[in-house]
Z-matrix of the N, CA and C atoms (Angstrom, degrees):
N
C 1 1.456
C 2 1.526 1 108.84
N 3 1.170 2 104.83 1 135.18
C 4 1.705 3 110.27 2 167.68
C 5 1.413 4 129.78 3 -85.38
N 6 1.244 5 117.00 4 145.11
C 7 1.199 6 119.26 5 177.77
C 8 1.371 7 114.93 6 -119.37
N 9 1.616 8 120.29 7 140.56
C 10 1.709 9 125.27 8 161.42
C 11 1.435 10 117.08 9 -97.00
N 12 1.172 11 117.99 10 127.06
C 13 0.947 12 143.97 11 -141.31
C 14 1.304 13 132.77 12 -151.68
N 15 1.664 14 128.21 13 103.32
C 16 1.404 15 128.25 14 -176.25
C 17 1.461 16 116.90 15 -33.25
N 18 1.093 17 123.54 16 146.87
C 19 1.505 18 118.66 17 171.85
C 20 1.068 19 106.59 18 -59.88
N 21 1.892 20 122.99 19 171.27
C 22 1.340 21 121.07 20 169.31
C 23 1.499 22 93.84 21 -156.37
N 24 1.653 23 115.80 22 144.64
C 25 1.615 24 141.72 23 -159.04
C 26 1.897 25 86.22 24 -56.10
N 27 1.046 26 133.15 25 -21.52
C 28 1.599 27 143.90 26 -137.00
C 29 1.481 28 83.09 27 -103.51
N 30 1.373 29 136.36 28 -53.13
C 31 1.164 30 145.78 29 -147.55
C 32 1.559 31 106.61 30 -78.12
N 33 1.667 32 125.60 31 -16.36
C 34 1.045 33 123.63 32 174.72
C 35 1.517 34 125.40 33 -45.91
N 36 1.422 35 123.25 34 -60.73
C 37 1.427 36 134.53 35 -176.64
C 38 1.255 37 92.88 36 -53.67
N 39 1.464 38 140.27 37 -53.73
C 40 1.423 39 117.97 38 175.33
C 41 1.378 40 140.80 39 -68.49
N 42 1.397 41 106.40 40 -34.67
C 43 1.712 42 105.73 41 163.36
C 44 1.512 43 117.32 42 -76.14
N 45 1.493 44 122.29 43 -2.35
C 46 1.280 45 102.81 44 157.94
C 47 1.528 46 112.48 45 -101.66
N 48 1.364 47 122.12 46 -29.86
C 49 1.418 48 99.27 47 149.84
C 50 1.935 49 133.43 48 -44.47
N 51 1.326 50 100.44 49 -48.48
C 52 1.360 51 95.03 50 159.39
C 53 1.703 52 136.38 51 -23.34
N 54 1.905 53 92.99 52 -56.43
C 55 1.454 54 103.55 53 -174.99
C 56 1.406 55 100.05 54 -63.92
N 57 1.372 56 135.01 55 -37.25
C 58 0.975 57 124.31 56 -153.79
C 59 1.490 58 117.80 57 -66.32
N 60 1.287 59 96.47 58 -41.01
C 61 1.701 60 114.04 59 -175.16
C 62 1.124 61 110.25 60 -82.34
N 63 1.896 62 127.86 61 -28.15
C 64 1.754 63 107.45 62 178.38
C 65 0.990 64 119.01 63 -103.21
N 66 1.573 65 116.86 64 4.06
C 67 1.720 66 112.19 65 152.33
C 68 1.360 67 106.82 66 -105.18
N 69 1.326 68 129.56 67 49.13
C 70 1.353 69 123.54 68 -177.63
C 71 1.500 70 104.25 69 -94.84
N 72 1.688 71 108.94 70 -30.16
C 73 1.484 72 106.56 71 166.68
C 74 1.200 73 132.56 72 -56.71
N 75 1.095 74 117.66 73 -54.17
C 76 1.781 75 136.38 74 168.72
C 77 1.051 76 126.98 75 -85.17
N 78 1.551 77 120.07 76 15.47
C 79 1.428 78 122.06 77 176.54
C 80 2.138 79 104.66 78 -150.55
N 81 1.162 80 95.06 79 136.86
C 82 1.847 81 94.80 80 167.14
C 83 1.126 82 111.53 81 -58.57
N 84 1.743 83 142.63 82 138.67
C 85 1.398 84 142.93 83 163.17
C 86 1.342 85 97.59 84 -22.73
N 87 1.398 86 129.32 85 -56.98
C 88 1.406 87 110.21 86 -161.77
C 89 1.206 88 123.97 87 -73.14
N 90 1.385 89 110.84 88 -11.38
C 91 1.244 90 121.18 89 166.12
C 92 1.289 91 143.32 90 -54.77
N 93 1.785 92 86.46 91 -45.14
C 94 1.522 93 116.08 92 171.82
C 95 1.449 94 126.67 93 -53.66
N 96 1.889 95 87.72 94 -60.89
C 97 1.163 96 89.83 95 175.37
C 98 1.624 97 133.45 96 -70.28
N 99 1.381 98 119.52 97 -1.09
C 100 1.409 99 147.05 98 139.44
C 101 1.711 100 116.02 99 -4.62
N 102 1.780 101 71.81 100 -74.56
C 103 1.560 102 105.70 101 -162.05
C 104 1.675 103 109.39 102 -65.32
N 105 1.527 104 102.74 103 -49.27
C 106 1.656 105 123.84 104 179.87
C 107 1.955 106 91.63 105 -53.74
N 108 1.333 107 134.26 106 -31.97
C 109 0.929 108 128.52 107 177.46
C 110 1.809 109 126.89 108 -57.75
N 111 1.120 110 102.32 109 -12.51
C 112 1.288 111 129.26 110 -173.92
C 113 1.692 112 97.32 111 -86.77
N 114 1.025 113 122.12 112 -6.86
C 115 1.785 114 123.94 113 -170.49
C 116 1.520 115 114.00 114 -138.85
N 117 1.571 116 106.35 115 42.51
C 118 1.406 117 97.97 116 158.00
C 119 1.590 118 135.29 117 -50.53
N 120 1.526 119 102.62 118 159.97
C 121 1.527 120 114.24 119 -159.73
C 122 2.036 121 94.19 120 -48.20
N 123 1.465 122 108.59 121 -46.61
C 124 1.129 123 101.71 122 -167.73
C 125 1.586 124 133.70 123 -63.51
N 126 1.171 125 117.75 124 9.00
C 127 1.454 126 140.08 125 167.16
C 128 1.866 127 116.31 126 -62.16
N 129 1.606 128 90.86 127 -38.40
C 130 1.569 129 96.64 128 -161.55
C 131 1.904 130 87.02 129 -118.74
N 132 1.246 131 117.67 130 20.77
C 133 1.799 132 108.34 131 174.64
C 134 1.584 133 61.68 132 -118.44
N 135 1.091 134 152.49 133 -69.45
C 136 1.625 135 122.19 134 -144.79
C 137 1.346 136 120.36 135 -92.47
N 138 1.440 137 110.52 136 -12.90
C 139 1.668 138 111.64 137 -163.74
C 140 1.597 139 103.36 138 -134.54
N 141 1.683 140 120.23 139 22.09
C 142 1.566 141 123.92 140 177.94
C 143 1.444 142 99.74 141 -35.34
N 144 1.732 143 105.27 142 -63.41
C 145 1.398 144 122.83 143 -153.37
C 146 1.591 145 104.63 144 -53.09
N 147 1.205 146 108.48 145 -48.98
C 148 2.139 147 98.34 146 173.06
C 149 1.358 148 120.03 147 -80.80
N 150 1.187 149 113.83 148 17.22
C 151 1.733 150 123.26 149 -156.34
C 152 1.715 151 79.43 150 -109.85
N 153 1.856 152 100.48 151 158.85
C 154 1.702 153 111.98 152 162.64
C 155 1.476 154 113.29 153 -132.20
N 156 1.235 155 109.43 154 176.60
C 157 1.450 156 108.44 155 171.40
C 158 1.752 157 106.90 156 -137.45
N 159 1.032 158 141.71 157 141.08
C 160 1.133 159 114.18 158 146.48
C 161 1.663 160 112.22 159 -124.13
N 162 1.746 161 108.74 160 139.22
C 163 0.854 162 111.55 161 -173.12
C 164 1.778 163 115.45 162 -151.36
N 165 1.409 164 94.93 163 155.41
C 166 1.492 165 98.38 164 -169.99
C 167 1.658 166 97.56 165 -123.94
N 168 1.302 167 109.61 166 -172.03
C 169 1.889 168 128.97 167 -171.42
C 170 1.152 169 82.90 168 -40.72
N 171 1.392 170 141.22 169 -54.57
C 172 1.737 171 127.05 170 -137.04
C 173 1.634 172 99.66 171 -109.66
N 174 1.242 173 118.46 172 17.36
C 175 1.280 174 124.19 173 173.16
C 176 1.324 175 129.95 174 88.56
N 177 1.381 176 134.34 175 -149.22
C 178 1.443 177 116.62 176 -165.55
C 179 1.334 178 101.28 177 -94.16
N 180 1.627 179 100.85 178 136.67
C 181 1.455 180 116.00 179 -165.62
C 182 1.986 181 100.10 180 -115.77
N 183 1.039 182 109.68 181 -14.94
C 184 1.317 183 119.37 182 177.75
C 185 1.837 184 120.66 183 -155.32
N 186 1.321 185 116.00 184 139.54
C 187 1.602 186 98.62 185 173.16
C 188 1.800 187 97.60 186 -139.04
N 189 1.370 188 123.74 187 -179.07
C 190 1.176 189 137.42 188 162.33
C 191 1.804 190 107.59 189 -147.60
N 192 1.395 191 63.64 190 153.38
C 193 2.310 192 77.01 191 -169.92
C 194 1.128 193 98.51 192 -118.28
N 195 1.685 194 117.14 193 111.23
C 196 2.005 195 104.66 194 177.89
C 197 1.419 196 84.70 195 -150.58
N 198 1.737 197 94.86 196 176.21
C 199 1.736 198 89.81 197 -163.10
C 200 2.213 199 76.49 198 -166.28
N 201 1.575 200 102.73 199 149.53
C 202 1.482 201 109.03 200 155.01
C 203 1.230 202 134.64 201 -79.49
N 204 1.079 203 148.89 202 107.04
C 205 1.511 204 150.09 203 164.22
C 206 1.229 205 103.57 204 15.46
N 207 1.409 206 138.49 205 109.67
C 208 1.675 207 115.29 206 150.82
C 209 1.058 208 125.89 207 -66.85
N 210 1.629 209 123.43 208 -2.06
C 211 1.876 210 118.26 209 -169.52
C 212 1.934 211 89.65 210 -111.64
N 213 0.999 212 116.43 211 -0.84
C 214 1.446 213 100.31 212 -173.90
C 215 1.757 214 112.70 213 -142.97
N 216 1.289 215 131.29 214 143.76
C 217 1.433 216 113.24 215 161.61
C 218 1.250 217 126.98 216 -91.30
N 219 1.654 218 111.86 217 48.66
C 220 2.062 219 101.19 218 -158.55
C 221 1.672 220 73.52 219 -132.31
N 222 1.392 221 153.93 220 -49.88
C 223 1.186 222 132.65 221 -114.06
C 224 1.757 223 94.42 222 -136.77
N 225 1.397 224 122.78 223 123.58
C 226 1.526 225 121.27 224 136.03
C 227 1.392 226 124.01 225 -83.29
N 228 1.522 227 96.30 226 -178.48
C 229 1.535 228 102.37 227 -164.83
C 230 1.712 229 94.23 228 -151.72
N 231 1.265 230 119.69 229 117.72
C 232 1.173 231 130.49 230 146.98
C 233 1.653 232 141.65 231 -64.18
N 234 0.880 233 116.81 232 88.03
C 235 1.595 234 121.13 233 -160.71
C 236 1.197 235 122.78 234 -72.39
N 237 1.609 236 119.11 235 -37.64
C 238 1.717 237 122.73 236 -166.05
C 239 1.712 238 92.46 237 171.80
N 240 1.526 239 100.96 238 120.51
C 241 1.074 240 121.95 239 161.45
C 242 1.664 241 118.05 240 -124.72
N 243 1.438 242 108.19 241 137.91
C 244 1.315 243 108.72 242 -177.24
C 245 2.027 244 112.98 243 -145.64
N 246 0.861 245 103.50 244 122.25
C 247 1.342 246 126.75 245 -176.76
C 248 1.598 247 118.16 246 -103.81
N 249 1.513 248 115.77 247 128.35
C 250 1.443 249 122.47 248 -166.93
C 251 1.531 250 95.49 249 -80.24
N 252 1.684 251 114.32 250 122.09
C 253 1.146 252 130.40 251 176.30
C 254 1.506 253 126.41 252 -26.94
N 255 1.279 254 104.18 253 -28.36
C 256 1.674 255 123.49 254 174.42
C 257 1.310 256 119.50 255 -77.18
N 258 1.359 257 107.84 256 -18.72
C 259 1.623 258 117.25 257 -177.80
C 260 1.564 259 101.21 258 -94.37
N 261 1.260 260 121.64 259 -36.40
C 262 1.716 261 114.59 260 -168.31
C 263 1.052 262 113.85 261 -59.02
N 264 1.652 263 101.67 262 154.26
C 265 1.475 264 97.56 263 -165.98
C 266 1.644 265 118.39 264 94.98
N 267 1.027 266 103.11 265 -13.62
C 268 1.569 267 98.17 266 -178.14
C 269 1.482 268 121.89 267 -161.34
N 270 1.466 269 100.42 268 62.73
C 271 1.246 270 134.08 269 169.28
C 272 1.309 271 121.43 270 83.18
N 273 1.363 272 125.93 271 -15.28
C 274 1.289 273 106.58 272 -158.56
C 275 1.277 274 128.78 273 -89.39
N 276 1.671 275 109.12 274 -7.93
C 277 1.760 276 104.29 275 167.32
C 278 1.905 277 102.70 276 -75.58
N 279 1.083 278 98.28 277 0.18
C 280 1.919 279 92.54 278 -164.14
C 281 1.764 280 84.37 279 -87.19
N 282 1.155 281 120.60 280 -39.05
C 283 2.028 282 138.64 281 -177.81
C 284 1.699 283 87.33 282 -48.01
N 285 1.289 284 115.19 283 -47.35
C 286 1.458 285 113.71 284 -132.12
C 287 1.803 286 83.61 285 -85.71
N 288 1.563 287 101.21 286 -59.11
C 289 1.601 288 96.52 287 -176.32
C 290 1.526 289 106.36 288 -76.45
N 291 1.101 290 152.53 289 48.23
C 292 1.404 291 158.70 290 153.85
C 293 1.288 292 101.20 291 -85.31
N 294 1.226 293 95.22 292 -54.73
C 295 1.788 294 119.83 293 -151.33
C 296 1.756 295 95.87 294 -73.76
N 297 1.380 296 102.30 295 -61.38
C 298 1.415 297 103.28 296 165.85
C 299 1.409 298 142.51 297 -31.86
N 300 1.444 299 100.48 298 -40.56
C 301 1.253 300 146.31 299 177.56
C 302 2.041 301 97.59 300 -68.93
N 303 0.610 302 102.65 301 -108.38
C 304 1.558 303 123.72 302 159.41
C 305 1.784 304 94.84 303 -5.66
N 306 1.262 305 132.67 304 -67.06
C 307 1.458 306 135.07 305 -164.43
C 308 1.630 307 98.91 306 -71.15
N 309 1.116 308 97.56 307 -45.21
C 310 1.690 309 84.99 308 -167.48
C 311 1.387 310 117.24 309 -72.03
N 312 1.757 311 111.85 310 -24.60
C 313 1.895 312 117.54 311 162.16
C 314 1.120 313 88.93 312 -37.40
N 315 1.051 314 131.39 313 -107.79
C 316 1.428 315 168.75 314 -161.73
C 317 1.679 316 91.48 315 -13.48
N 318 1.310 317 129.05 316 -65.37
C 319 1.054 318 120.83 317 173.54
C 320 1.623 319 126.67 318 -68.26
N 321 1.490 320 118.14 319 7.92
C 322 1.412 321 120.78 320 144.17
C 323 1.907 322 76.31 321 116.49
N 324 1.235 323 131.25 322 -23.63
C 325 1.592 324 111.93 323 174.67
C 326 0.837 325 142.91 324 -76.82
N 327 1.939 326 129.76 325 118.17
C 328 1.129 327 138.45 326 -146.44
C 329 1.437 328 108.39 327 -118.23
N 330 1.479 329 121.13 328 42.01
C 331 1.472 330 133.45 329 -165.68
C 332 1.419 331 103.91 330 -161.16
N 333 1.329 332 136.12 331 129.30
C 334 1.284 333 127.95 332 135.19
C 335 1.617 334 128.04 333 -149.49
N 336 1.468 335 117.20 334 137.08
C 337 1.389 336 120.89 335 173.17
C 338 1.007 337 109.66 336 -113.72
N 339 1.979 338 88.14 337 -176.95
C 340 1.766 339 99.09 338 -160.96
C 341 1.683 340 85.64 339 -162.67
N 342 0.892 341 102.95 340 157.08
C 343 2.089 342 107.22 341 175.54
C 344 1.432 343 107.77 342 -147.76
N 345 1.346 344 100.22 343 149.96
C 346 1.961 345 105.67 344 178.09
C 347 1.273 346 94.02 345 -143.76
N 348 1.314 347 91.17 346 174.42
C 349 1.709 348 113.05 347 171.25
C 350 1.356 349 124.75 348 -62.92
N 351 1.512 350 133.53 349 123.87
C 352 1.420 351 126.18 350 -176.33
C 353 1.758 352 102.08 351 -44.89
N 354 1.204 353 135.15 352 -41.67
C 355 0.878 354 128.74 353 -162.93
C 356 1.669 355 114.21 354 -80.30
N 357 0.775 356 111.83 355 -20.04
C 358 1.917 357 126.62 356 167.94
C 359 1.823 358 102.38 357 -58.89
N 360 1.304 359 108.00 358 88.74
C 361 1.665 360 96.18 359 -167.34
C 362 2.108 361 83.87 360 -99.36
N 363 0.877 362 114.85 361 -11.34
C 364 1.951 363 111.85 362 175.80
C 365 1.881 364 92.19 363 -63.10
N 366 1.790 365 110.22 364 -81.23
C 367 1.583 366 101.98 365 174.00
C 368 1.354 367 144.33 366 -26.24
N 369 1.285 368 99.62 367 -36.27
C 370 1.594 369 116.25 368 165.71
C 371 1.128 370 102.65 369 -63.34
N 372 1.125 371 102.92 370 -95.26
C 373 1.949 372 102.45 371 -175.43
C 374 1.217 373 116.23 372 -36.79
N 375 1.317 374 137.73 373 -37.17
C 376 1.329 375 137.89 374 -179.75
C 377 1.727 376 102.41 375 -50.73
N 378 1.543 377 115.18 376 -60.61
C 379 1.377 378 121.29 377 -157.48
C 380 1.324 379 104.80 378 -76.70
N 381 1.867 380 122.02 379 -38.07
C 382 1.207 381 114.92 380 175.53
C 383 1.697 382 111.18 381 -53.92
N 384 1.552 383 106.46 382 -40.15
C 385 1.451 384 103.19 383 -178.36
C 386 1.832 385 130.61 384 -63.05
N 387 1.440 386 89.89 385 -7.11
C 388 1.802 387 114.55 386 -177.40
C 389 1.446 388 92.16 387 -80.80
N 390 1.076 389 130.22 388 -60.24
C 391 1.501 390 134.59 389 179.14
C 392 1.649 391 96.32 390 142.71
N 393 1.618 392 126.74 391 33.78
C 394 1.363 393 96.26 392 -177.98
C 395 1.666 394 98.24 393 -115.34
N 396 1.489 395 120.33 394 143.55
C 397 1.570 396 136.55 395 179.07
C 398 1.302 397 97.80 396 -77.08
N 399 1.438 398 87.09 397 149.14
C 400 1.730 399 104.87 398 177.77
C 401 1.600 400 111.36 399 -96.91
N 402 1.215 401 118.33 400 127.20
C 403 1.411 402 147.99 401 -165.35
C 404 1.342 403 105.12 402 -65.11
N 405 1.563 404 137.73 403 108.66
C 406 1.117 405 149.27 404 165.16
C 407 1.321 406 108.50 405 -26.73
N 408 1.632 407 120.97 406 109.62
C 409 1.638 408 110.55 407 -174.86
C 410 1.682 409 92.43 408 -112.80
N 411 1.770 410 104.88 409 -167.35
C 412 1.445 411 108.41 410 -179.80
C 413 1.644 412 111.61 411 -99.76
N 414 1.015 413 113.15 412 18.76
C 415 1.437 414 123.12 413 143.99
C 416 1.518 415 130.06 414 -174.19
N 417 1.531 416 104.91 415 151.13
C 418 1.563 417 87.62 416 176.24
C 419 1.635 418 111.04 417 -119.17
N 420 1.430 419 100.62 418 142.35
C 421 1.235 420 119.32 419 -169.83
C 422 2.058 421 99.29 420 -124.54
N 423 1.514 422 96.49 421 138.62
C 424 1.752 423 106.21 422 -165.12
C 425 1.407 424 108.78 423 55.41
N 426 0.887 425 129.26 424 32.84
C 427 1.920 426 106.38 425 -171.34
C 428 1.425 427 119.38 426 77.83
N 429 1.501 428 105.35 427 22.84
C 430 1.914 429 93.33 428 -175.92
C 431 1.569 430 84.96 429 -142.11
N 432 1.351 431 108.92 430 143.80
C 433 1.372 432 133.16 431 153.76
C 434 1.436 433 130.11 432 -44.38
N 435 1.381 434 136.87 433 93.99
C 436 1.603 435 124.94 434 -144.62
C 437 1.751 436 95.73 435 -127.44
N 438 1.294 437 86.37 436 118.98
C 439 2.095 438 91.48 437 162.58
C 440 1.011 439 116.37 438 -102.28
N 441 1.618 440 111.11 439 102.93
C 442 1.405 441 110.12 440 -172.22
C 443 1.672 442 112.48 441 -60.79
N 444 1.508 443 99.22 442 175.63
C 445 1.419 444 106.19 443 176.76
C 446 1.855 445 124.80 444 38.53
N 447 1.254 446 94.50 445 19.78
C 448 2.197 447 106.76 446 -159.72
C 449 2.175 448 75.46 447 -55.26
N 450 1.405 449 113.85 448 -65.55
C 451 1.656 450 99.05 449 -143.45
C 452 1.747 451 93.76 450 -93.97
N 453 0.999 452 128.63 451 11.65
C 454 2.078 453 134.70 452 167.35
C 455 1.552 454 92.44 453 145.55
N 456 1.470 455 90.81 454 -174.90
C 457 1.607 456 106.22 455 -166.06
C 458 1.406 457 120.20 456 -44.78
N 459 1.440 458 146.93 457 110.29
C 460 1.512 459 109.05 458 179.81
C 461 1.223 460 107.67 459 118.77
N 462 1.402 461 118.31 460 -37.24
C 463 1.306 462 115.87 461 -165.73
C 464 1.631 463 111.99 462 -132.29
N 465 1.707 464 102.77 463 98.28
C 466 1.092 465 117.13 464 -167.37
C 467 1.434 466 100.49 465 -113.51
N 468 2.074 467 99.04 466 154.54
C 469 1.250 468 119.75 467 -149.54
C 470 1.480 469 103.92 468 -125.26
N 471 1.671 470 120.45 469 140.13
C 472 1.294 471 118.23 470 159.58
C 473 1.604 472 103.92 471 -91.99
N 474 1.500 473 107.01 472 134.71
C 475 1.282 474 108.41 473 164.06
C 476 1.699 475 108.98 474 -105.21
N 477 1.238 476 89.13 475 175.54
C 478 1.606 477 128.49 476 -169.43
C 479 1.441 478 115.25 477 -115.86
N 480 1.057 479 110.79 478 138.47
C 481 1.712 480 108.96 479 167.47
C 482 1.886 481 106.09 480 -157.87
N 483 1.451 482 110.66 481 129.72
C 484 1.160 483 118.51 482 -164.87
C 485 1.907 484 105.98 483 -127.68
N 486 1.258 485 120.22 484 119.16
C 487 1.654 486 98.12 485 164.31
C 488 1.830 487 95.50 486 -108.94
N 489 1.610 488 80.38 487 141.92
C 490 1.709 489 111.28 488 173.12
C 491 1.391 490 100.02 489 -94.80
């Protein structure tokens, strides 16, 4: 049986092991470990409490990384969600941002985003399918809204914007 579950500072060594292994298909190790770079320890020492896990006997099978605005009380932010290849498909990043969804009402926030790579066409569709609009960027390239340079040179971002 699975459980949902607040993040915890403990849970790090496994969700970056995680990354390693469920983009190990679609990405070179070095890639991965790239990506796992995106999830320092300090995510889950400051932001456990908006963070999830879900996990069963064989360990974490899914997590999400989200956190509240510190300059504002209206807006979350979704950082990195990752789901064990065996689970997709059958609900559980939709569980994860529900829940997410659901915590941050509750904590009075009536806003939240999230951004991916133009080239992530699963994320896209995933978030458009959550109900969140894509964020007017400074150009669009294929049909998608693109902020250049959003995370450094080169590496431009579709955003998201959702009210709960």
């Amino acid at each position: 049986m699975s459980e949902l579950r607040q993040a915890r500072v403990t849970d790090h060594g496994a969700i970056v092991d995680r990354v390693h292994r469920w983009w190990g298909d679609s990405r070179t190790p070095a890639q991965a470990r790239e990506l796992s770079l995106l999830l320092p320890k300090l995510f889950l020492q400051f932001f456990s409490g908006t963070s999830l896990v879900l996990e069963d006997e064989t360990g974490v099978r899914a997590f999400l990384v989200g956190f509240y605005a510190a300059d504002n009380d209206v807006e979350a932010y979704i950082h990195f969600v990752g789901v064990d290849p065996k689970l997709r498909g059958q609900g559980t990043a939709r569980r994860l941002y529900t829940t997410f969804f659901q915590r941050a009402a509750e904590a009075g926030r009536t806003e939240v985003r999230a951004i991916t790579s133009p080239g992530n066409t699963g994320s896209i569709a995933f978030h458009r399918a959550m109900g969140f609009a894509l964020e007017p960027g400074d150009r669009v390239v294929d049909g998608l809204p693109l902020h250049g340079d959003y995370d450094g040179p080169g590496h431009d971002r579709v955003c998201f914007h959702k009210r709960i």
